[in-house]
N, C-alpha and C positions, 0 to 999 in steps of 0.2 A: 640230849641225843646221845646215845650208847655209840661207841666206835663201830659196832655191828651194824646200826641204823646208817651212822654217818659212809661207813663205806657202801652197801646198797643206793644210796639215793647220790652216791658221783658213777656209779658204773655205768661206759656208754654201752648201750645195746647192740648198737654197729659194731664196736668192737669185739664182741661175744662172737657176735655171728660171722667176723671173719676171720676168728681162731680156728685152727687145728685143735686137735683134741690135745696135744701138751702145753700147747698155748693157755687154753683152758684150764689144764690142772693146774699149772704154776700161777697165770695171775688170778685167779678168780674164787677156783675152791680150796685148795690149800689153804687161799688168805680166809677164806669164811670158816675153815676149821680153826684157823689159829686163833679167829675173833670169837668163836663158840668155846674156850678153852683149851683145845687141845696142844701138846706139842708137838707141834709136824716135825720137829727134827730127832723124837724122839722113837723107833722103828717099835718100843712098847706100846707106844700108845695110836699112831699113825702110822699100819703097818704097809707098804704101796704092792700092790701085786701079788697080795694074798693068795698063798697055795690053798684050794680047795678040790680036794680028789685029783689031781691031774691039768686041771682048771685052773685057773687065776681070776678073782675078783678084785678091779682098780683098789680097792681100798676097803681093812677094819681098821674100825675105831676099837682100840682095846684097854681095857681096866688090869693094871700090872700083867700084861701080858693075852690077857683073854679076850677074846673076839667078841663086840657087844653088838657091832651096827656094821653090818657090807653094807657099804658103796658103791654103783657102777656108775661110769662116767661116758657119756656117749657124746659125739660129734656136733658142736653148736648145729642146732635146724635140723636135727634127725629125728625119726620117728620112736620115742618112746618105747609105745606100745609093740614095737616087734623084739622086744628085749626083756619085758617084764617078768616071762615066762622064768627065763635062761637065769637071770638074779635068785628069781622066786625060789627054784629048784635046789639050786647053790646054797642060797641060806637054811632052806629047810632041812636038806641032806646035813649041814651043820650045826643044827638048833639053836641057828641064831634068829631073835625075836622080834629085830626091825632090823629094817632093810631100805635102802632109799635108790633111785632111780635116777639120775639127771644128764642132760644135757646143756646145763649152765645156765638155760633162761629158765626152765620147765623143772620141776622137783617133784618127782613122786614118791610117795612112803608108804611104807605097807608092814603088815605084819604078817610073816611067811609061816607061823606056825599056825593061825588059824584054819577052820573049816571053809570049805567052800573054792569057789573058783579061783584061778590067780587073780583076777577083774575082782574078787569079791574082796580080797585081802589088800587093797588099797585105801587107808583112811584119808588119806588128804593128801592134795597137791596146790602147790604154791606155782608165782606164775610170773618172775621178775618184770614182764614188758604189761601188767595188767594189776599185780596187787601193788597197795603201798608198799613204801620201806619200811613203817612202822610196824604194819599187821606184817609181813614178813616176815621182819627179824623177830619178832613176837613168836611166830609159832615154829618158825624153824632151831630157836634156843629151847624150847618146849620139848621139840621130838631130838633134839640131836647137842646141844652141849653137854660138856662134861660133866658139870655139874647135876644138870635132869639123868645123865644117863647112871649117874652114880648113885643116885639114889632111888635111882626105879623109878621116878616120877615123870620121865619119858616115856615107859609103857605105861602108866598111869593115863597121862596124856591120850594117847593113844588108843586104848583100850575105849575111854572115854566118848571120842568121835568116833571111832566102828559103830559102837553102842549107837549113836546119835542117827547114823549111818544106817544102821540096819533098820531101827525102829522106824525111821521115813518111809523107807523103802516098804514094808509091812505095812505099814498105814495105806500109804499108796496103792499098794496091791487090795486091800480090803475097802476101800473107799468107795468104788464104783457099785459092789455088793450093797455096805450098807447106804450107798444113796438110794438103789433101786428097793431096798424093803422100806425106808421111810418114805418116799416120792413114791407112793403107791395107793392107787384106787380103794384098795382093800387095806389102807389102815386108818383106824379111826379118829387117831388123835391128829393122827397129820392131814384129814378131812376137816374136823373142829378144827385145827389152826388155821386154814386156810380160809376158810368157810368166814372165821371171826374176820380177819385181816380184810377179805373181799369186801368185808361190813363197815370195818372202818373206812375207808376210802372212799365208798359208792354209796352206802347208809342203807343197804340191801345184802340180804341172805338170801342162798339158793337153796332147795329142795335137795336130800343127797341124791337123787336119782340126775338131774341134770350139773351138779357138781361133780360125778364120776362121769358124764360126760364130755363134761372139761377137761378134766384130766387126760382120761384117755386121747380128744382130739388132740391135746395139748404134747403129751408124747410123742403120739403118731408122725405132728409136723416138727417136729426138733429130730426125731430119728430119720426122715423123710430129706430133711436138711441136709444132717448130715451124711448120710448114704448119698446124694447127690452132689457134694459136694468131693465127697471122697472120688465120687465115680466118675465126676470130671476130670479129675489132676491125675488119674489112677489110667486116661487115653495112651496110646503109645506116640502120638504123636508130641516132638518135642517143646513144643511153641504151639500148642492149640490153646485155643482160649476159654477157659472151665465157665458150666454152667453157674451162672450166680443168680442165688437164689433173694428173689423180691430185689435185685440192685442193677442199675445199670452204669454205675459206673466202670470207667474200663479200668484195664491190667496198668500195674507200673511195675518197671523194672528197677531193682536195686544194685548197686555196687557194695558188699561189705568188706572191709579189710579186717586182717586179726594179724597177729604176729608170733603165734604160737600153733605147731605144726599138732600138736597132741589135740586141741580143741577143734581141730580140724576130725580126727580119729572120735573122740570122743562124746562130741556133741552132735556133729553132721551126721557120721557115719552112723554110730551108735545107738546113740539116742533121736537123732534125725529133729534136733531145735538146734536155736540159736538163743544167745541172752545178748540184751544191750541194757543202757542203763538208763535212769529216769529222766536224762538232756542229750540221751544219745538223738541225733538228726534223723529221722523218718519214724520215731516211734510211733506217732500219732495217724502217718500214714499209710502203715504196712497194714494190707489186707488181706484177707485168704482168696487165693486167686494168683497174686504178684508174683512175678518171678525174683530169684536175689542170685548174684555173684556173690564168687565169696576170692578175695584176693589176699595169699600172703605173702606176707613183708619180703623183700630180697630172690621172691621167687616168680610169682606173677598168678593168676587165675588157675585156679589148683580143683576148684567143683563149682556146679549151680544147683538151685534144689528149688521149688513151687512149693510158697508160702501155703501151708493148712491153717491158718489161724490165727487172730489179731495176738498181739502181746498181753501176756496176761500176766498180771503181777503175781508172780509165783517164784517164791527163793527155790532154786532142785539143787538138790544132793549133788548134782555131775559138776556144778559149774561151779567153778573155782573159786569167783568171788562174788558167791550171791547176792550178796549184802550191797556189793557196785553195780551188780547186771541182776537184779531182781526182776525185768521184762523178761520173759518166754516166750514163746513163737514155737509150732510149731509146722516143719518140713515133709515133703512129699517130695516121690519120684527126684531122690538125689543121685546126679553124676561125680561121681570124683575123677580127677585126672591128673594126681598130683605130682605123677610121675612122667608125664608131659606136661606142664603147665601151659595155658597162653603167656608168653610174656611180652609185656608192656613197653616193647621198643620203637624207634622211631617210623619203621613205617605202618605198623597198628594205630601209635597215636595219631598219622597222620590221617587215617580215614575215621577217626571218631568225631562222629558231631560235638563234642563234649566241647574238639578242642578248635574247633571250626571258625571262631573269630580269633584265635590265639595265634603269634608267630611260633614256626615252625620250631624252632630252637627255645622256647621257651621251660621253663623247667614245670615239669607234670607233677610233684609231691602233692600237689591240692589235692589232687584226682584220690590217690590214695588213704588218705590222711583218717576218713570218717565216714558212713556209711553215708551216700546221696543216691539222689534218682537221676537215672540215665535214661536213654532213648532205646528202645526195644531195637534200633540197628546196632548201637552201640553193645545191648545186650550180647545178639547173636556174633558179632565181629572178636568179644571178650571169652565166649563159651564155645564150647566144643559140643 
């Protein structure tokens, strides 16, 4: 285990999160600069308060003297994304070629000289309350020690995952296209496949005149689906209960926690999913229709949003650590409220069914801990 690995996997998170921002520089990043090689006592290479136009950026990382990587350091629990712009501009105004974002549990990195939106010029983000230490310290020496930065093989890195990054993202976007020219009445080979396949299973071939009539039915009620499904959850009412189609079983409500405020921004807000991962608790339950809470760490119920979609095993691009949360899901009609939160104190917990055989002074951490099903009073008493 690398001293880098070994200091990552003792840091408590509690403590992160009830630093001040100098708190944070001195014990936490500093120490991760000086385990990625740098010397912070050296103002050549670990410059703090970096003059830019008039500006100050927390921190370069400089090669005898020259600016390779701004730093901006923001407030344990703060919102990333209101900051990414203000970094992005700063670096690009100075042609510097990576650029990193954090507030001590969240890391985001970006290349400020690329094309595109500032949202587009972000290759990866790390996520201390959610990746290993291993994968961590793995890619944050990648993009930011002394040694990658010195020999360019930190933009290498870099370069590398945008690539990775955008190519998804292109596929994704042309996908929908080319399913609907091969899934189509009027194509022939994808009639002969299908036509065989029906033959294998049944020991019967159809006529293509009543095979395109397959098809076609067969469209009509998947798009019928969904347009009804959508046109459920899409009511203004907050709590109505969506038409479900061919099912009667009812709604459940979920509690999720997360502990990162950016995946909040990025996944809810954004992107409007959720990832969990292959033993996360209710995977197998979430259905299109459910409602879910979403509660973070230290703060309390921050949005709710109406399930669209079972989990589908699909790694995306947005989520952090695909490879852990490789379930998908996705959300409708999301509230956020993060700047009122519900919080979680003692006379809330005392009207929740949840805790309804529990003494009153018992300690509530379960409640938070992993995504479970609650009671639709519980819901509304947790949501705004």
């Amino acid at each position: 285990m690398s001293p880098l690995h070994e200091f990552l996997s003792n840091i408590k998170l509690n403590q992160i999160y009830e630093s001040d921002e100098a708190t944070l520089k001195q014990t936490v990043i500093l120490r991760i600069f000086s385990l990625l090689g740098w010397d912070i006592f050296n103002s050549r290479e670990v410059s703090p308060e970096y003059s830019v136009g008039g500006n100050n950026v927390d921190y370069a990382l400089c090669l005898k003297g020259n600016p390779k990587i701004f730093i901006e350091v923001k407030r344990p629990k703060e919102e990333l994304g209101d900051h990414q712009e203000q970094l992005l501009k700063y670096a690009f105004t100075s042609g510097i070629e990576l650029a990193t974002l954090t507030n001590g549990v969240s890391w985001w990195f970006y290349l400020p000289l690329q094309k595109g939106s500032w949202e587009n010029r972000k290759f990866d983000a790390l996520d201390l309350s959610k990746d290993e230490p291993s994968d961590f310290s793995e890619k944050i020496t990648n993009y930011l020690s002394k040694s990658q930065v010195s020999s360019n093989k930190s933009l290498e890195a870099a370069s590398i995952k945008i690539k990775e990054l955008n190519e998804t993202k292109i596929i994704s976007e042309a996908f929908p296209k080319a399913w609907s020219i091969i899934v189509n009445e009027d194509n022939q080979d994808f009639r002969e496949l299908l036509n065989k396949k029906i033959e294998e299973i049944c020991g019967y071939r159809t006529s293509k005149e009543k095979l395109v009539e397959h098809i076609r039915s067969w469209k009509l009620m998947s798009r019928t689906h969904t347009q009804q499904i959508e046109g459920s959850i899409t009511q203004p009412h907050a709590f109505r209960t969506p038409h479900r189609i061919g099912s009667s079983t009812s709604l459940n409500y979920w509690l999720i926690p997360f502990f990162d405020p950016g995946s909040l921004i990025q996944l809810v807000i954004e992107e409007k999913i959720w990832a969990i991962g292959e033993k996360t608790p209710g995977r197998k339950g979430l259905k299109p229709g459910d409602w879910a809470c979403f509660y973070l760490s230290k703060k309390g119920v921050v949005a709710h949003a109406q399930v669209a979609s079972s989990p589908t095993y699909l790694k995306h691009p947005k989520v952090k650590n695909p490879d852990k949360y490789p379930w998908v899901f996705q959300l409708t009609d999301v509230k956020v409220y993060d700047k009122t939160p519900v919080v979680l104190d003692n006379s809330l917990l005392a009207n929740l069914e949840a805790f309804k055989d529990r003494p009153p002074d018992s300690s509530w951490g379960w409640f938070v801990q992993s995504n479970h099903r609650i009671s639709e009073k519980d819901f509304k008493l947790l949501t705004r």
